[in-house]
N, C-alpha and C positions, 0 to 999 in steps of 0.2 A: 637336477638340483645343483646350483651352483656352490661350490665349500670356500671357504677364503683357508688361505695357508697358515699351519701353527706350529712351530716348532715340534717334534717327536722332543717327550720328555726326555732329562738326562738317565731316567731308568729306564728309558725305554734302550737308548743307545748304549747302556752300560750290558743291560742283559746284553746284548749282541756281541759284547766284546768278552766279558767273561767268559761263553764257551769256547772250550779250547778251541785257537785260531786254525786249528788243522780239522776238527775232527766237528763239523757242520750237518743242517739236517739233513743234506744231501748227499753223504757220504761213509762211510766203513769206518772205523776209526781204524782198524790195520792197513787200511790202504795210503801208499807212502803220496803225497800229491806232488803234482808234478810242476813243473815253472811259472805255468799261465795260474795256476790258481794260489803260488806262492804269490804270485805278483798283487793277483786281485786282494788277495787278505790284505798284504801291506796299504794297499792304494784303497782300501775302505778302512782300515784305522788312522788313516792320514783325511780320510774325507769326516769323516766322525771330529776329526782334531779340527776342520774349518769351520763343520757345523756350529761348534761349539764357540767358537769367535766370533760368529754369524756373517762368514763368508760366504753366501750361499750361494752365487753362480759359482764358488771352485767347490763345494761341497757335492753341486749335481752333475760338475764335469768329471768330479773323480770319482761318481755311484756310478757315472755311465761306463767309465772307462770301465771298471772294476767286476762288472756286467757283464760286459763285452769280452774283458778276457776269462772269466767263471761264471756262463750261466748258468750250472745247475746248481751257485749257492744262492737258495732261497730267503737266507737272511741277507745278503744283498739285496734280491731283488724287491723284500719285503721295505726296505727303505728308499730304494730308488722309486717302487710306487708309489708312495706313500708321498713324498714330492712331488712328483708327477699327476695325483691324484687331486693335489690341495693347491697345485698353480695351473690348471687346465681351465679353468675359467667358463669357458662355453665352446671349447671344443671338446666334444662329445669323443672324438674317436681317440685324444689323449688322455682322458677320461677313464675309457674301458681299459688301453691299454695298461695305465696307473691302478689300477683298478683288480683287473686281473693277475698280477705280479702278486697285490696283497693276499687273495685269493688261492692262488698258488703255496704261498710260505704257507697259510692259516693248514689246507692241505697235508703238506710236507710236513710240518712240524706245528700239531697241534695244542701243544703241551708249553708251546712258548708265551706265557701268561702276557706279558708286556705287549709283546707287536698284535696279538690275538685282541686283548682288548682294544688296542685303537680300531683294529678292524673291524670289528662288532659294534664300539661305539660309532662308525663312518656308517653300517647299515642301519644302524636304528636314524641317526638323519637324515639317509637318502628315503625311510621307511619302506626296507628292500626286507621284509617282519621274519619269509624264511628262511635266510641266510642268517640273520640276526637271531634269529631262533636258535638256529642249527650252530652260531659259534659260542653262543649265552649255554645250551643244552651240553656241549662239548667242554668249556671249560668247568664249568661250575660237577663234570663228571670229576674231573683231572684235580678240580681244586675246592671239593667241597665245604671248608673253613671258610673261604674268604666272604664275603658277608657281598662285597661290593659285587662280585660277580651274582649270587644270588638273587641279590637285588636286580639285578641285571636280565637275568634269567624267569623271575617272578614277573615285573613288568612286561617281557616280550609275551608271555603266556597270556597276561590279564588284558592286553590289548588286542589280541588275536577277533576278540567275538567266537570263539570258538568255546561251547559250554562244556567238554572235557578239559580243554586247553586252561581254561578257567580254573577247573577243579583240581589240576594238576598248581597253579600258580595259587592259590588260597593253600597249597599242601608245604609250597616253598618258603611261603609268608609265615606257616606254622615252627618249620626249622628254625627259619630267623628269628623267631620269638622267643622258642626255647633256648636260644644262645643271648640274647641281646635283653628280653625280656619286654613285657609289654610296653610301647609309647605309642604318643598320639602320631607321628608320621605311622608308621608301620598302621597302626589302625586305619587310617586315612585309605592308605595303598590297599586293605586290606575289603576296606567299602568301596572303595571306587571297584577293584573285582565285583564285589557280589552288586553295583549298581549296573555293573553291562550287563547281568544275566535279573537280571532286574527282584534279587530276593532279600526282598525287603526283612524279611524275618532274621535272616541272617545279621542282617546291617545292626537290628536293634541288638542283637544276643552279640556282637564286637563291642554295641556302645558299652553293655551290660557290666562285658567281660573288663572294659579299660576302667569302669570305674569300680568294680569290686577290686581292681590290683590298688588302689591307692583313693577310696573314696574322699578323702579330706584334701585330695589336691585340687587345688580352685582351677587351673587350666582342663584337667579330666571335667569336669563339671560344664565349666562354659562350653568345652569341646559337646559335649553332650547336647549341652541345649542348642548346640548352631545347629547339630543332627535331625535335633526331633523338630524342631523349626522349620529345616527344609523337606519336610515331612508333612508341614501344617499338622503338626501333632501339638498345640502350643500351648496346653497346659503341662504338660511333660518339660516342652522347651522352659517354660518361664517359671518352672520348680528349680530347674536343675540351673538355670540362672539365679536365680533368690539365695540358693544353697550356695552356689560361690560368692555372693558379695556379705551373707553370714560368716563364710568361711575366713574372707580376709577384708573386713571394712575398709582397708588403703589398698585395694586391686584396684588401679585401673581397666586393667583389663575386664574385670569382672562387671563392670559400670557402666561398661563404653560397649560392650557385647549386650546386656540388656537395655541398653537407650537404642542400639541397632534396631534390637527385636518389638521393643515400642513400635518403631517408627515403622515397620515392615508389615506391621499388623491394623496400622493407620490409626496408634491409641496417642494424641498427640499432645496430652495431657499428659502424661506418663512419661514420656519421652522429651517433653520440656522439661519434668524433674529431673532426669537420667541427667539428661547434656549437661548437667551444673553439676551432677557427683560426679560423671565423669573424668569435666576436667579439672574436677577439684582436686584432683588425685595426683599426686607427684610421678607414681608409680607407672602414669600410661604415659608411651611412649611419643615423643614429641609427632612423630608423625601421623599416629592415631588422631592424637589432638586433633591436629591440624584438618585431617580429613573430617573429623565429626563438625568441629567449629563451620568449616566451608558448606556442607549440609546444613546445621541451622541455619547458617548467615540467609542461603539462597532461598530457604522459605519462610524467613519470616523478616528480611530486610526490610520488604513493603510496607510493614505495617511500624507506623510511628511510633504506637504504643508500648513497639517491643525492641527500642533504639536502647532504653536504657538496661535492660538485660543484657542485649548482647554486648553492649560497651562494658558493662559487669565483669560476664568473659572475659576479654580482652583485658582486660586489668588484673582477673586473677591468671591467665596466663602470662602477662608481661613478669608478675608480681614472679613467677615461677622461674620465668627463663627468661630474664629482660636483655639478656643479650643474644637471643636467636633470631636472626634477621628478618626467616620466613613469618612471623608472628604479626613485626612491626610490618612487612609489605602485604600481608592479607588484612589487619587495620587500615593498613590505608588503602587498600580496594573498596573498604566498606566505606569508610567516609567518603570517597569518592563515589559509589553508589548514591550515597545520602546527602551531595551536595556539600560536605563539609570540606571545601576544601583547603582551609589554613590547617585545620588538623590531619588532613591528611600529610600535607607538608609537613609538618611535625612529626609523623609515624616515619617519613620518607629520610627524612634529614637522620633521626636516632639512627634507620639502618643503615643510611651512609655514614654514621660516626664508626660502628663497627664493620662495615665492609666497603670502603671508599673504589672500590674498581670497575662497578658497572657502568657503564654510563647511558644504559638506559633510565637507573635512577635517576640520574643528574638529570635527566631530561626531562622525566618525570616532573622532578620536583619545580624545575624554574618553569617548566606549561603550567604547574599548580599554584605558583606564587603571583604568574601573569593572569589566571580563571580568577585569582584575590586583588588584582590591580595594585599587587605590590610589587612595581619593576625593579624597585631598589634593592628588594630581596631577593629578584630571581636574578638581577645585575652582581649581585655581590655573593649568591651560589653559585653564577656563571662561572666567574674569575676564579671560585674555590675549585671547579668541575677539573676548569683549564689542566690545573698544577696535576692533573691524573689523567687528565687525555686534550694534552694540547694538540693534538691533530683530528680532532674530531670539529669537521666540517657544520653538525646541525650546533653544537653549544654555540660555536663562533654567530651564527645564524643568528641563531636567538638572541643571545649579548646585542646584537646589532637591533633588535627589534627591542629590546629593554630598554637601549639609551636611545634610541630614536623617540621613545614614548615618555623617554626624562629629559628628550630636546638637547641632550650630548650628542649633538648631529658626529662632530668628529669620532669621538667612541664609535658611534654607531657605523659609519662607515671605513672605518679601520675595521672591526670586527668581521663587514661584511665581506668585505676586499681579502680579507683572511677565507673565512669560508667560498669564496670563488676560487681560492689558490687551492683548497684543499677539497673540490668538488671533483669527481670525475666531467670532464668537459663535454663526455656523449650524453652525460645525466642531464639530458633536454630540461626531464622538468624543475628536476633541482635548480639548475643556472638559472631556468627562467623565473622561479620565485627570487632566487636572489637578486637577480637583473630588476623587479617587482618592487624589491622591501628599498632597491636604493634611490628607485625612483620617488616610492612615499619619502625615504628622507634628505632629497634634492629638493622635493614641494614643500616640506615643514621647511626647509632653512631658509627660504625663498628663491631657490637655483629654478624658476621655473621649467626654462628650455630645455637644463640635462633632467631633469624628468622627466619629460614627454619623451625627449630620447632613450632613455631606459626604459619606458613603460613599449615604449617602440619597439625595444629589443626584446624585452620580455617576450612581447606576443606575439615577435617575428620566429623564434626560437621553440614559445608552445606555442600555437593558436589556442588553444582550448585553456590557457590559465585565466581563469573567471576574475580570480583577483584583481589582475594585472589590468582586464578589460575593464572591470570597474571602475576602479581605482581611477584608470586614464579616460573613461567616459565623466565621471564624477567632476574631474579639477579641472577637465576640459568646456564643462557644463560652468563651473565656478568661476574661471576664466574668461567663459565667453566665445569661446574662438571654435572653429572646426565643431562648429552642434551637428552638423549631419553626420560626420563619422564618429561624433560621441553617441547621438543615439541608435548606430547601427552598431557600434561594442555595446551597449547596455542591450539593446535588444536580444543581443545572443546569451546574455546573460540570464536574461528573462527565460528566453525558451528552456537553458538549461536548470533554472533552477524557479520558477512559477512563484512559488510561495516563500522566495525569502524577501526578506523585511527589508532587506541593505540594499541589495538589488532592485526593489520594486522600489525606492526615494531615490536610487539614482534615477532611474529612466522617467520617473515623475519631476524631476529637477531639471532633466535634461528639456523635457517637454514644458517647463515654466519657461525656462532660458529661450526657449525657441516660441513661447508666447503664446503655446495651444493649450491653454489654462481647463479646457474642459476636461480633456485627457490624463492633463497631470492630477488634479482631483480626481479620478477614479484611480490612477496608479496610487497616489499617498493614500486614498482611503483603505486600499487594498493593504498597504505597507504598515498600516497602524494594524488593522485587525490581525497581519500575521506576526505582531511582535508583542511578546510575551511583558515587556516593561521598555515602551517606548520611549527615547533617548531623548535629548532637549534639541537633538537637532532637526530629527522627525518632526515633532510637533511644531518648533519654529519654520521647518520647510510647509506643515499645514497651514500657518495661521497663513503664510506668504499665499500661496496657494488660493485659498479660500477669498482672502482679499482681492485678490485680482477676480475671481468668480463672483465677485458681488456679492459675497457675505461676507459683512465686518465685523457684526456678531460673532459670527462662529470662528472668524478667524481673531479673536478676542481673547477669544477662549482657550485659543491653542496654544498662542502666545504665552498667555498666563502659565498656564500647564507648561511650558518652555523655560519662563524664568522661573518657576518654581525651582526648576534642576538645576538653573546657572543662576544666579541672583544677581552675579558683579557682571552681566551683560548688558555695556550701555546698550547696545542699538536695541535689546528687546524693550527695556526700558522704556526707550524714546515711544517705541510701537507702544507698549501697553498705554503709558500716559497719554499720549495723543490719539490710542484707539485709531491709526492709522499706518499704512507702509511706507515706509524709509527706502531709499536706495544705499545699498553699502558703502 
């Protein structure tokens, strides 16, 4: 097992210096010592002096020396292991030897409470259980008060699987009752024993016992009924829950324990009234909240009916802690589940009023204002993002795809021109959407040629940016020029993505352009069935489409359906009037 390195506490280093510097576990105290181990004492409280500055290559150069010249002082050696132990990493043979050194002092000097305990806690996490036994059994001889060793000593027992060993650690668990007096941890420790030896009787006569010590305390109660619950005992569970929210009507806790037990028991009726006392309760703790609220949201989000309940919630927790951030970004998870997405913006923006430093919010929120078609809003959260992370590469991105879309060609490629400066140059695909968004806005400003040359670069840099191929199959289709390698990008687009709508109107455009009118009617018809709310330019590329196939009818109709969307479009205009095609 690999250990990462942690400093030896300052009591652990102070014990070591307190006993007199002469007179160690390894030694007589009449015996007078002699030079090398004069030396070594000095040159270990001079390495203890670096530890403590956190020098630590001269802290293990002066345990080694100090070592070298006194190895039979075990409290040296017990801290040169103990480094050597916790910076071994994965070599195994520096390992044992750090290893063994602590093993040694524990030996020599059993009685040394401080370094004993680290050593005992190192076996309980390599789970090395008889050693750890054997140093937990040894001190808690030496120091039967300390509560912390006991502890120490009752777990190594209760974990054995050993049902003597057990009976022995339920004996230890007794001691420290009689001193500390009954609680719910100790009881816990006390059933997790009698659950490895699986005596169920026992567990109930603990719960019995915790709640005759204090029956009007509302956590002995709840604790009670989580017991008899995982028992499926749950007329018992859901008494001893009822009797704590009698006990204290403002316990959250007591509210939020039986809406668990609701829900566990599949009474989902019951459990929709819990979740509203719940967190109606000031008293439960915002993270309980949080986790019950995310359970209801995830079963019953689906259902529309129950949009306004849980929006309910959300307002009596806002109402509680309107300034706890995780609140406002799980509202705006749900609006976002639920398609709202200006309110979600709204949930996103309050928690950047009170914590302005993520910038995945930021990013958040201007994707949510662009899903709303308000570029203005995500252009003018952009510029807010900037002033907290103006070196971040996707805000710049984005700003560039905001005022491209509000036709501030310049904004938008300043922005983009930014995020290329601040892109890592291997990040293929990165460059190449940005190589992509400047090409789209070289073709809005009418720069035709440097976009075909960036749309060039894009796809020289990914082949696989679908955008990029689109994008240059489509304006290449709109232009006229090079239709055979516009519809060999659109076709690769196809294969990768079958069923979208954007993709399938390019390669049916491409294939009008190129005059095989049968084929691009089966591409647009394909392209309408797979779009959920077809665009006016769909339907204008069908009536086109249609027309040239010999129905003027149908493409009548498409038209219609087209200017319905645009109204101020002369050329549709002209087609529906005259029920016939225009050339652009």
């Amino acid at each position: 097992m690999k250990l990462s390195f942690r400093k030896i506490t300052l009591s652990v280093a102070l014990a070591a210096i307190v006993v007199p510097l002469f007179v160690t576990a390894g030694k007589k105290a009449d015996v007078t010592p002699n030079s090398d181990e004069l030396k070594a004492d000095y040159i270990f409280m001079e390495a203890l002096r670096q530890h403590a500055i956190d020098k630590e290559d001269a802290y293990y150069d002066l345990l080694s020396r100090a070592y070298q010249l006194d190895p039979s002082n075990s409290d040296v050696g017990f801290f040169l292991g103990y480094y050597t132990v916790m910076t071994s990493g994965d070599d195994s043979t520096m390992f044992k030897n750090g290893y063994d050194l602590m093993k040694r002092h524990f030996n020599e000097a059993p009685a040394d409470f401080y370094s004993n305990f680290v050593y005992g806690s190192i076996n309980d996490r390599l789970g090395s259980r008889d050693e750890a036994l054997k140093v937990w059994t040894t001190l808690d001889s030496i120091y039967p008060h300390k509560m912390e060793i006991s502890y120490k000593l009752a777990e190594a027992l209760a974990s054995s699987g050993d049902s003597s060993k057990i009976a022995r650690a339920i004996g230890v668990y007794d001691r420290i009752e009689k001193t500390q007096g009954k609680n719910i941890p100790l009881t816990t420790s006390k059933i997790r024993a009698f659950l490895s030896s699986q005596d169920t009787a026992s567990i109930y006569k603990e719960v019995y016992s915790l709640l005759k010590s204090a029956p009007h305390s509302v956590e002995n109660n709840v604790f009670a009924g989580n017991v008899f619950a995982m028992f499926s005992d749950n007329d018992s569970a859901l008494t001893y829950f009822d009797k704590a929210c009698d006990l204290d009507s403002t316990s959250g806790l007591a509210y939020y324990s039986r809406a668990n037990f609701y829900k566990s028991i599949g009474d989902s009726v019951n459990y929709d009234k819990e979740v509203f006392r719940a967190l109606s309760r000031e008293s439960l703790e915002l993270d309980a909240k949080l986790e019950l609220l995310t359970g209801y949201i995830r079963e019953l989000y689906d259902d529309p009916s129950q949009q306004g309940r849980i929006q309910e919630l959300f307002a009596t927790l806002l109402d509680q802690h309107p300034h706890e951030v995780d609140i406002h970004d799980l509202y705006c998870s749900y609006l976002i589940a639920i398609e709202d997405y200006a309110g979600a913006a709204e949930q996103l923006g309050y928690a950047l009023d009170i914590d302005p430093s993520s910038e995945d919010r930021w990013r958040t929120l201007l994707s949510l204002y662009m899903q709303a078609d308000d570029y203005a809003k995500s252009a003018e959260k952009g510029e807010t993002a900037l002033r907290y992370h103006p070196s971040s590469a996707m805000i710049h991105f984005m700003l560039g795809t905001d005022y491209n879309l509000m036709k501030e060609y310049d904004k938008a490629l300043s922005n983009l021109n930014k995020s290329m400066e601040l892109t890592d140059s291997v990040d293929y695909e990165a460059v190449s959407q940005i190589m992509s968004s400047m090409g789209d806005v070289y073709y809005a400003k009418g720069d035709r040629d440097s976009a075909f040359v960036y749309y060039d670069k894009a796809i020289s840099i990914d082949p696989d940016n679908l955008l990029a191929l689109n994008n240059c199959a489509y304006y290449l289709a709109v232009e006229g020029r090079d239709l055979d390698k516009a519809e060999e990008m659109s076709a690769r687009t196809i294969k990768e993505r079958p069923d979208d709508a954007t993709s399938l109107d390019t390669y049916a455009w491409v294939m009008f352009r190129k005059k095989n009118y049968t084929e691009a009617m089966a591409y647009i018809d394909k392209a309408i069935a797979n779009s959920e709310d077809p665009s006016e330019e769909l339907y204008h590329h069908a009536g086109d489409i249609y027309f040239m196939n010999g129905e003027p009818q149908k493409a009548l109709e498409f038209w219609e359906k087209a200017l319905a969307l645009d109204p101020d479009n002369e050329l549709l205009q002209r087609k529906v009037k005259h029920k016939t095609y225009f050339y652009e």
